[in-house]
Phi, psi and omega in degrees: 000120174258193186327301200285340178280293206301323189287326190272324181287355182273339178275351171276326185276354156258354155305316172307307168309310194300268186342316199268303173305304179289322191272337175297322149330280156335317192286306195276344182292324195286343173245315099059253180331287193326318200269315178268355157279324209274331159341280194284344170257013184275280217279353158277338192282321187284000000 
């Protein structure tokens, strides 16, 4: 394998990593988020 191979491919799998990583964030901010609202508009109402 030479440079120019081993490099685009480490920039895709780490371009790749990067992407899987911020939506698994998103994902988990977002439920989250979710969970901790509906708690707190629970617990206002009473």
């Amino acid at each position: 394998m030479d440079n120019l191979t081993f490099g685009l491919t480490m920039l895709i799998v780490g371009m790749g990593g990067t992407l899987i990583t911020l939506w698994t964030l998103a994902i988990l901010i977002g439920w989250l988020t979710r969970i901790c609202q509906s708690k707190e508009e629970g617990g206002s109402r009473e």
